[in-house]
C-alpha positions in Angstrom: 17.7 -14.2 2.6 14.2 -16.5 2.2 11.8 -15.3 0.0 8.5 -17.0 -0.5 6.7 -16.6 -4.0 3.6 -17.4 -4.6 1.7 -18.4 -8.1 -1.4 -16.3 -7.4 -2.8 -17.2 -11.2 -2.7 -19.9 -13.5 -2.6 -20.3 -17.3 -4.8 -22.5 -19.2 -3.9 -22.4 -22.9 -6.7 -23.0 -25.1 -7.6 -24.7 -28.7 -6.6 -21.4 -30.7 -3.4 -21.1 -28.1 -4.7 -18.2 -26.6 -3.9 -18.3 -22.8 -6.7 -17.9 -20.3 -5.0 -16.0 -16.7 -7.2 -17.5 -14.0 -6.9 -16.1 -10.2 -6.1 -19.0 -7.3 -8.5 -17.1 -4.6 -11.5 -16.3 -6.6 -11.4 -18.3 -9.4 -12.6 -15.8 -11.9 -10.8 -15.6 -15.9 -8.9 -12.2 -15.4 -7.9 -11.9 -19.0 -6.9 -13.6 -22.5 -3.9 -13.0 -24.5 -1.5 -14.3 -27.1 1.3 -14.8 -24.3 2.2 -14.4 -20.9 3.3 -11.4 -21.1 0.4 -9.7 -22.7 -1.1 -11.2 -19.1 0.8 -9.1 -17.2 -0.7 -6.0 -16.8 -4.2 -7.1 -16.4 -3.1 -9.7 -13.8 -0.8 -6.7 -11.5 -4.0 -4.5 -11.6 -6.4 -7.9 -10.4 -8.0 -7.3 -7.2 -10.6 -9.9 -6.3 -13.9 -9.1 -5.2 -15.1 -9.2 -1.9 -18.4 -10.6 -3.0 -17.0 -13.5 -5.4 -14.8 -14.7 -2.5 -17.6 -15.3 -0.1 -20.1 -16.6 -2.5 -16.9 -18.8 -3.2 -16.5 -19.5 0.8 -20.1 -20.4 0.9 -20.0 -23.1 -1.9 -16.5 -24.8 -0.1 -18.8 -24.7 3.5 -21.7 -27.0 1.4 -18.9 -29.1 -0.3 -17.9 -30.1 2.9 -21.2 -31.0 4.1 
């Protein structure tokens, strides 16, 4: 059996080692916490919205200009 994962957020880990979870599709700081696993819930309940991703799409379509 294949499965595929995906890392859908990424932890930066700042001066006070607190740990920033950042969503991949619209870039926005979800929630800080101690350690991962305090991340968790916050990051399961994430649901990007539609208006970040497009304002998001429209700065990638002048980048590429």
């Amino acid at each position: 059996m294949n499965q595929t994962y995906t890392i859908k957020f990424i932890h930066r880990i700042n001066e006070d080692g607190s740990i920033d979870s950042i969503c991949r599709d619209c870039f926005v700081t979800i929630a800080t916490g101690r350690s991962r696993l305090e991340l968790a819930p916050q990051e399961q309940q994430h649901t990007c919205e539609p208006m970040t991703i497009q304002r998001y799409e429209g700065y990638k379509k002048l980048a590429v200009r």
